[in-house]
N, CA, C and O atoms as a printed pandas DataFrame, in Angstrom:
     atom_number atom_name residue_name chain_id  residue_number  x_coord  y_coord  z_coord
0              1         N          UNK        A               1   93.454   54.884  -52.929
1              2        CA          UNK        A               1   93.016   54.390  -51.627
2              3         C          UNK        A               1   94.143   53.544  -51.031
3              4         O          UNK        A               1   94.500   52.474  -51.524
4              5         N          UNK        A               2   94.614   54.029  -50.069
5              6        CA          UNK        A               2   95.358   52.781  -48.894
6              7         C          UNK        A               2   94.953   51.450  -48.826
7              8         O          UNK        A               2   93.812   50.998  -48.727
8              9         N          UNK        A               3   96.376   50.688  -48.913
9             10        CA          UNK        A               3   95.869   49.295  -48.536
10            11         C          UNK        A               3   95.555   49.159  -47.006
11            12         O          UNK        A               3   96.294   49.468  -46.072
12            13         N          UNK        A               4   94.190   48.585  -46.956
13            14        CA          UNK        A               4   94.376   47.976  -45.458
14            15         C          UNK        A               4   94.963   46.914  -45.728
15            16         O          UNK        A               4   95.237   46.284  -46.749
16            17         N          UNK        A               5   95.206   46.753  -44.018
17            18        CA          UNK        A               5   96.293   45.445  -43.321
18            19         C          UNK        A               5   95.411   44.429  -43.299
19            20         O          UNK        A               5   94.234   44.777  -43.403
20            21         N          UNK        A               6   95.610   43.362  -43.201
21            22        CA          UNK        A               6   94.710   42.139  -42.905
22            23         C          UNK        A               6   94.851   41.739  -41.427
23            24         O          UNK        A               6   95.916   41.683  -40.812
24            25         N          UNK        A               7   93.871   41.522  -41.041
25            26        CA          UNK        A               7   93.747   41.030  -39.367
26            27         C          UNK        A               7   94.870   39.667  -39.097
27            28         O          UNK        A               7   94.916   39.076  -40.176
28            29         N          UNK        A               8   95.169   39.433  -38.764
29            30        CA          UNK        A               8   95.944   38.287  -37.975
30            31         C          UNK        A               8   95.094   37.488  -37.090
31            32         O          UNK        A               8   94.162   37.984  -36.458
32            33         N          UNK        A               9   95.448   36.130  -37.042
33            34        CA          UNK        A               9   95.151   34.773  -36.044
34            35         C          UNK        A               9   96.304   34.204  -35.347
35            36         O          UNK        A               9   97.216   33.869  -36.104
36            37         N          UNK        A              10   96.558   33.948  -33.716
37            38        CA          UNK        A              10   97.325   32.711  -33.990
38            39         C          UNK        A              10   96.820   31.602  -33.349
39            40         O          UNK        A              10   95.920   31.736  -32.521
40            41         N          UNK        A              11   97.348   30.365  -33.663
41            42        CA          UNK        A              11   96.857   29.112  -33.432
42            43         C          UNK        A              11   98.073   28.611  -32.809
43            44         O          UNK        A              11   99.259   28.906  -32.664
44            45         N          UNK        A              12   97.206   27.697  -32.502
45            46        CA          UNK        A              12   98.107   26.250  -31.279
46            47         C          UNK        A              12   98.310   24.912  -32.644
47            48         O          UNK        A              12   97.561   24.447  -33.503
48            49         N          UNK        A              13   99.247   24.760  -32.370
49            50        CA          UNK        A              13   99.811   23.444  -32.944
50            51         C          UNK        A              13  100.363   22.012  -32.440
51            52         O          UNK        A              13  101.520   21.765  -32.099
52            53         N          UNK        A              14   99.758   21.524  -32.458
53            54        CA          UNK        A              14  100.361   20.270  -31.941
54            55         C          UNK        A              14  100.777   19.195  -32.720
55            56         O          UNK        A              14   99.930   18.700  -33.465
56            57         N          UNK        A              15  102.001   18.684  -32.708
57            58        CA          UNK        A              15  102.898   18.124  -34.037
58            59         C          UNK        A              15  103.443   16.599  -32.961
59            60         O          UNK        A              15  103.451   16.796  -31.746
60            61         N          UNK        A              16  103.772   15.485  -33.366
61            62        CA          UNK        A              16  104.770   14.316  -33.182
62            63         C          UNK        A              16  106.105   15.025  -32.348
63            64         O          UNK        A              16  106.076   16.256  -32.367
64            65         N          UNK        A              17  106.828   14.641  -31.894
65            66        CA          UNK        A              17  107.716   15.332  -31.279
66            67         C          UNK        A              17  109.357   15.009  -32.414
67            68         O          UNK        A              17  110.300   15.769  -32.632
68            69         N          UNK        A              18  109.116   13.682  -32.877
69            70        CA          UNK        A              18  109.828   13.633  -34.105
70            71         C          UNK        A              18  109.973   14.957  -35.519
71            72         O          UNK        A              18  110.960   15.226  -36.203
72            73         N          UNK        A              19  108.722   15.494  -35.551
73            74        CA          UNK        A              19  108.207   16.285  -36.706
74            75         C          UNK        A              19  109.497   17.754  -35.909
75            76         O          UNK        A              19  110.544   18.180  -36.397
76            77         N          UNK        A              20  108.865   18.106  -34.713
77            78        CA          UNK        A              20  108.898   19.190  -34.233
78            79         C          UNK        A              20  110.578   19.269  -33.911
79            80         O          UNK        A              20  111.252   20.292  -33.795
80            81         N          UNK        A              21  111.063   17.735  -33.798
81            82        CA          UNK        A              21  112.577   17.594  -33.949
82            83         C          UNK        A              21  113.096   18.598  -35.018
83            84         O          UNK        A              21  113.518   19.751  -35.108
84            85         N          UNK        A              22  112.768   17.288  -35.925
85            86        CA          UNK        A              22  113.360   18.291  -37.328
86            87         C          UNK        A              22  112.626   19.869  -38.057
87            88         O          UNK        A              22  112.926   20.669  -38.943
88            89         N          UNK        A              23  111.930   19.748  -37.422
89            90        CA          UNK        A              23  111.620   21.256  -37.975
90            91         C          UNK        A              23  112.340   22.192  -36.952
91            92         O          UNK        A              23  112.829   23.125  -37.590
92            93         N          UNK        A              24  112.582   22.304  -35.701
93            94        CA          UNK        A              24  113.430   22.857  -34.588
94            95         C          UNK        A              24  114.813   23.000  -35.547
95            96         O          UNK        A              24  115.282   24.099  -35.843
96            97         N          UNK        A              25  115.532   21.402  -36.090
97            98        CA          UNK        A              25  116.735   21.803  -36.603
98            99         C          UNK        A              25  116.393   22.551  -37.958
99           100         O          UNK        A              25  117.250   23.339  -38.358
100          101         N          UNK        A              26  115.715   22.460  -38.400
101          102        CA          UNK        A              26  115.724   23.693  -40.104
102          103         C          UNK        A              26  115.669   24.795  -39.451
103          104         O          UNK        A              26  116.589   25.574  -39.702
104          105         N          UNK        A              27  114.817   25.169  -38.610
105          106        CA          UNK        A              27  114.494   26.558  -37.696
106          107         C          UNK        A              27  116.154   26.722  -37.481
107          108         O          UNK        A              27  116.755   27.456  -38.264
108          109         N          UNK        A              28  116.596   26.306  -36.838
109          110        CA          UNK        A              28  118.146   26.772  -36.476
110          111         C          UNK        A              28  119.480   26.494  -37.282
111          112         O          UNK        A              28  120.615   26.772  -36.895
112          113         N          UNK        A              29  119.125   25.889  -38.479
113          114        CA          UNK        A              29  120.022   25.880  -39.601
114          115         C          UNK        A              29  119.299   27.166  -40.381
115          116         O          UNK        A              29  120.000   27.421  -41.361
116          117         N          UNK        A              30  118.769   27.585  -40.349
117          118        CA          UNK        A              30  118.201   28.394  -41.409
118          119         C          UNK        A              30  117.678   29.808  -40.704
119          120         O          UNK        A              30  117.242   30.652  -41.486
120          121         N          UNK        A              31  117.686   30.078  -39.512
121          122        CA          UNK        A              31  117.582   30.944  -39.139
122          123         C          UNK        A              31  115.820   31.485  -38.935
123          124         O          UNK        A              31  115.391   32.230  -38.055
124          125         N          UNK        A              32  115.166   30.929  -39.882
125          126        CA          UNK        A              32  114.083   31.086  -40.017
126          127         C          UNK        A              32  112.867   30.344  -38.852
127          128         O          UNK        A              32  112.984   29.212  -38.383
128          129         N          UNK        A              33  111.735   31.300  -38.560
129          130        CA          UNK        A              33  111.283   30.594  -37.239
130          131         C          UNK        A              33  110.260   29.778  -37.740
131          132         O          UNK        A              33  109.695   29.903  -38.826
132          133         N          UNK        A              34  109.996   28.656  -36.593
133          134        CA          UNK        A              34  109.590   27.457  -36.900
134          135         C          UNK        A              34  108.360   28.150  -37.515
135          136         O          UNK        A              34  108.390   28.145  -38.746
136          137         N          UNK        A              35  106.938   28.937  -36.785
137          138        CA          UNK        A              35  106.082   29.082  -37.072
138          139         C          UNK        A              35  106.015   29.321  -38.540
139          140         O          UNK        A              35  105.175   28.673  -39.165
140          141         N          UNK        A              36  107.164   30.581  -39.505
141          142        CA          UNK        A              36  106.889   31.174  -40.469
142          143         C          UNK        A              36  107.310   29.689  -41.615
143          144         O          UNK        A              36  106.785   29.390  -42.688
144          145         N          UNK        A              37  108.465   28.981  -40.841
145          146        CA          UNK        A              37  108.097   27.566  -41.562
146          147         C          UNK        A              37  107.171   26.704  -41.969
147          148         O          UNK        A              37  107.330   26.037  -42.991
148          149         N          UNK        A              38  106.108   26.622  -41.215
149          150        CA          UNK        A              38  105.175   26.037  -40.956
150          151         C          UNK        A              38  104.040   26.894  -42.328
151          152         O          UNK        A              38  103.616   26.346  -43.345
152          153         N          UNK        A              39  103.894   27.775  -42.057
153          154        CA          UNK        A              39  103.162   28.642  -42.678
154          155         C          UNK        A              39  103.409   28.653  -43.974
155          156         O          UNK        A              39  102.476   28.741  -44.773
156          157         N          UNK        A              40  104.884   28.555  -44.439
157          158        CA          UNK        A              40  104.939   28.938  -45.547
158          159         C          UNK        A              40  105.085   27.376  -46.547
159          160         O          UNK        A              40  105.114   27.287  -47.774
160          161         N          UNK        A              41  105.157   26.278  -45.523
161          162        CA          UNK        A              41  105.138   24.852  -45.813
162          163         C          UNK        A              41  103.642   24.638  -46.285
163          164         O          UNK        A              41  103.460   24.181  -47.413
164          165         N          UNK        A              42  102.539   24.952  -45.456
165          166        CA          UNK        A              42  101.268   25.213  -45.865
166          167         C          UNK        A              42  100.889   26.002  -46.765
167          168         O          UNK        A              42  100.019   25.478  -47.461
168          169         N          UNK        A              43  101.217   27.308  -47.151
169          170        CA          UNK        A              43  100.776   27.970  -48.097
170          171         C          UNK        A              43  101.119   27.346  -49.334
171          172         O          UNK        A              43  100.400   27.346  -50.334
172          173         N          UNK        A              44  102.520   26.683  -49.207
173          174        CA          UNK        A              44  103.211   25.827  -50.608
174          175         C          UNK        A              44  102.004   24.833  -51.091
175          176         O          UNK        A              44  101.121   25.020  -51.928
176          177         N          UNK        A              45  102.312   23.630  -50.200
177          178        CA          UNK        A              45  101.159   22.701  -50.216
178          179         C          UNK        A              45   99.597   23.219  -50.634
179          180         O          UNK        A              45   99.492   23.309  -51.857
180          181         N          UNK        A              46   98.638   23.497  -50.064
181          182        CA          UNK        A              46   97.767   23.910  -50.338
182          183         C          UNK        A              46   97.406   24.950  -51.223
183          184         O          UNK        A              46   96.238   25.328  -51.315
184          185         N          UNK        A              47   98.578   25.568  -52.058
185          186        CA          UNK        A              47   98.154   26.802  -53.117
186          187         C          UNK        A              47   97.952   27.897  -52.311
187          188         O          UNK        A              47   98.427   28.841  -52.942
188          189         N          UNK        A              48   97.533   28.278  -51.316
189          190        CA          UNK        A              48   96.811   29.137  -50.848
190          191         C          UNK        A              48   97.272   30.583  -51.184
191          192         O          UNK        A              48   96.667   31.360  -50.445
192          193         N          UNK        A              49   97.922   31.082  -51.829
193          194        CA          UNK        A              49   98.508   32.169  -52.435
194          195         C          UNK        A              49   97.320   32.842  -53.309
195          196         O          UNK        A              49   97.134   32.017  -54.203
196          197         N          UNK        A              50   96.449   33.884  -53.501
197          198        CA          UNK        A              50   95.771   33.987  -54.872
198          199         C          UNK        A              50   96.452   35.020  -55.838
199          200         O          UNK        A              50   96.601   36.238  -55.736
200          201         N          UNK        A              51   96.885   33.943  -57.002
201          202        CA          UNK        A              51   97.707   34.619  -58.236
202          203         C          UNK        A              51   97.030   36.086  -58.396
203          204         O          UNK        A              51   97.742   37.037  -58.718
204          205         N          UNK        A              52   95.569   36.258  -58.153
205          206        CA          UNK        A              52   94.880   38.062  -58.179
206          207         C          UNK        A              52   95.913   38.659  -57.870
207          208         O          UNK        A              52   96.563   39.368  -58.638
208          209         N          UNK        A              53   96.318   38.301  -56.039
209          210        CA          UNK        A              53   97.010   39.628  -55.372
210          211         C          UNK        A              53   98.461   39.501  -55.811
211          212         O          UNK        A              53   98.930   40.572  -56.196
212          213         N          UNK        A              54   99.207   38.566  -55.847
213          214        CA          UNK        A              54  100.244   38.491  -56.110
214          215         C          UNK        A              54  100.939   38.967  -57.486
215          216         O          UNK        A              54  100.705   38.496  -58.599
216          217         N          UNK        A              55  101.894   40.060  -57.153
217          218        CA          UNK        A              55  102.292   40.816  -58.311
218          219         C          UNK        A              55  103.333   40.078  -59.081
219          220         O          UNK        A              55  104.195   39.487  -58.430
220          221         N          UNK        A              56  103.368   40.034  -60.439
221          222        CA          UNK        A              56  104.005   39.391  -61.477
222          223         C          UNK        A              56  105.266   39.325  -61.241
223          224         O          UNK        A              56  106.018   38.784  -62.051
């Protein structure tokens, strides 16, 4: 059986303008965009990964 895709959300964020400073400069030292920063700063923090799906 095919994997289905998972639906997508996006959300509004509203951050300190200090925060959004330095995350702007990692975004452009790193090439990487702020949002998938954000996301993947949260998934760190909170676990949110489940070891089930994630292959060894």
């Amino acid at each position: 059986m095919a994997e289905q895709e998972e639906a997508s959300k996006t959300i509004k964020v509203t951050m300190p303008n200090r925060i959004h400073q330095k995350l702007k400069k990692l975004s452009d030292e790193s090439g990487i965009s702020m949002s998938k920063l954000m996301l993947l700063a949260t998934i760190n923090e909170y676990k949110l990964i489940d070891d089930k799906l994630t292959p060894d």
